[in-house]
C-alpha angles and dihedrals in degrees: 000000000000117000122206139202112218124186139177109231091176138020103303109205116189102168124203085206100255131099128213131221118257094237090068092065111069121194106251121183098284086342141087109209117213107211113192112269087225101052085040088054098041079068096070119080114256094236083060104052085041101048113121087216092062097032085052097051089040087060104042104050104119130211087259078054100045094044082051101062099268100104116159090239093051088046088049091042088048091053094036087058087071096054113030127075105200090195099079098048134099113228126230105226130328135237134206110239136188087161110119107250093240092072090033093070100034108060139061117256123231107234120233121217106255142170119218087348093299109103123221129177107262107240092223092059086049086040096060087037079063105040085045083057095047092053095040090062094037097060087047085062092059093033081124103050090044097057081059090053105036090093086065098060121084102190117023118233140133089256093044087048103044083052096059093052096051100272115128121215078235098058088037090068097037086049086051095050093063092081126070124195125184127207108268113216125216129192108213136056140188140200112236124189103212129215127213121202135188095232087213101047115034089191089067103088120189101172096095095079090048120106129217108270120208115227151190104250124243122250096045130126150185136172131207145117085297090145133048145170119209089223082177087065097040092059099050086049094061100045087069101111087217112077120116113236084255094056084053098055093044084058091054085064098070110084134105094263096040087057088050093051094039090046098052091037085062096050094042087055081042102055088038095062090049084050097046081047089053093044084058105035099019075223088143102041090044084058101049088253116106100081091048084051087042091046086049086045095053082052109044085052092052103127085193108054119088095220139085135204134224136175114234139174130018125006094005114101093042100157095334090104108152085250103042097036082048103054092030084064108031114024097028096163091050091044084054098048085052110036097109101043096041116008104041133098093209089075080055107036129022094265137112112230128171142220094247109044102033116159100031106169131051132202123223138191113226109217113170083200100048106017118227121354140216099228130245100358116168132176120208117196131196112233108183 
């Protein structure tokens, strides 16, 4: 059974979707310490949480409030203050924080998936970061044929474009079933303040609405049977006398070594597209971040090495989706025909994009130790 090292090289931000109220992190030395938001408010008396006045003022803070200062969590941290001594809790979990504590305890945190308070990168989360990799080198491979075929294809996605190269949706689950990926637990976290940039003004800063993320924190490892592939499966797979030629070399694609090219072919196409977009817009060297994507670069392209890199979690896919990367580089005139029916947010979000300057904002990750991060990096070696 394969083992594999994995190991955050940047902030890594999986949320579960909610996010948590700034009085129930306290400053702590190097440290922010999350307290349970049941046991904090137990503190207060119940005449207080239930008062009309203060339910009333909680409900009716508006946005304008909120940007102003008012928020309803700075109104409840200042009325909590009076009740709770945080000196005789037990916090929950504790994060690493180089975030001033004026923004600390003025904005909302972004919760991290966690188990038992200790957070983990969920594997099917890894597993769907590999299997985008795979297609997307795979379709690289028939990049020829399906420029013959794209005629034939109405609306552009993963499951139109592998039909029409003799995949079927059914092989294509029973392909993806083949790998296993568990959860992979890490021990630290870290709060990060995040900044949002327009990448064509500079001036047009976006970073005010976002909140604090908590994240695992980079330099950590672990290494364990985190990936498999059901061999057994594959084979049986690939005894069906039906499968097109197509089917069987996408099979083909599925080994140890094939996920850490394709991996690693995905990532280099990746950090090329951020340094074509700094060659144009200087948006990375202006924020201290060109040599860090150039150094990831240099090791992401080492023939030597047995490991491979991937980008996970929040901020990280933007428009590189397998489909999209893949037409914006190879098949331009046909990304532009379709932008708006198959590539564009705005067919998600209630937003306008266009061709030419998707995507136009990046997120960052502000670290006074380490400057300005790439988020949610992670390296994955092979071990034995």
């Amino acid at each position: 059974m394969t083992k594999v090292k994995i190991e955050t090289i940047t902030p890594v931000h999986i949320g579960t979707g909610d996010t948590k109220l700034p009085i129930f992190y306290m400053e702590d030395g190097e440290y922010m310490s999350f307290y349970d938001e049941q046991e904090v408010l137990s503190c207060v008396p119940d005449k207080v949480l239930l008062d009309k006045q203060f339910l009333d003022k909680l409900s009716h803070f508006s946005d304008k409030g909120a940007r102003s200062g008012q928020s309803p969590s700075k109104y409840l941290q200042n009325t909590l203050k009076r009740y709770v001594d945080f000196s005789k809790l037990s916090p929950r979990y504790q994060l690493k924080s180089d975030v001033d504590y004026y923004i600390t305890e003025n904005k909302k945190y972004n919760e991290q998936i966690k188990t038992l308070d200790k957070p983990y990168i969920p594997g099917s989360s890894l597993k769907g970061a590999i299997l985008n990799a795979v297609y997307y080198s795979f379709l690289l491979f028939k990049g020829k044929e399906l420029s013959y075929k794209l005629s034939h294809i109405e609306r552009l996605s993963l499951e139109s474009i592998m039909e029409e190269l003799g995949i079927p949706t059914a092989f294509i689950k029973e392909f993806n079933s083949c790998l296993t990926v568990r959860d992979v637990p890490f021990n630290e976290l870290r709060v990060m303040d995040a900044k949002r940039l327009d990448t064509r003004d500079e001036k047009k800063d976006l970073s005010s609405a976002l909140p604090l993320f908590e994240c695992i924190d980079y330099g950590q490892d672990t290494t364990d049977s985190y990936i498999l592939i059901n061999q057994e499966k594959l084979n049986l797979i690939k005894g069906e006398d039906n499968d097109s030629e197509a089917c069987k070399q996408l099979m083909n694609c599925m080994n140890y070594k094939m996920i850490r090219l394709a991996c690693n072919r995905y990532m280099l196409d990746i950090l090329n597209e951020e340094l074509n977009l700094d060659d144009n817009l200087d948006f990375y060297s202006k924020n201290n971040l060109r040599n860090a994507l150039e150094g990831l670069k240099k090791n992401v392209a080492n023939k030597e090495s047995n490991a491979f890199y991937l980008r996970i979690g929040s901020s990280t896919n933007y428009f590189s989706k397998t489909v999209s990367l893949l037409f914006k580089n190879k098949f331009p005139d046909e990304y532009d025909k379709r932008f708006n029916q198959s590539f564009s947010p705005s067919n998600r979000k209630n937003t306008r994009a266009k061709s030419d300057t998707l995507p136009k904002t990046r997120m960052l990750y502000l670290d006074e130790q380490v400057g300005n991060c790439y988020p949610g990096v992670i390296r994955i070696e092979y071990v034995d």
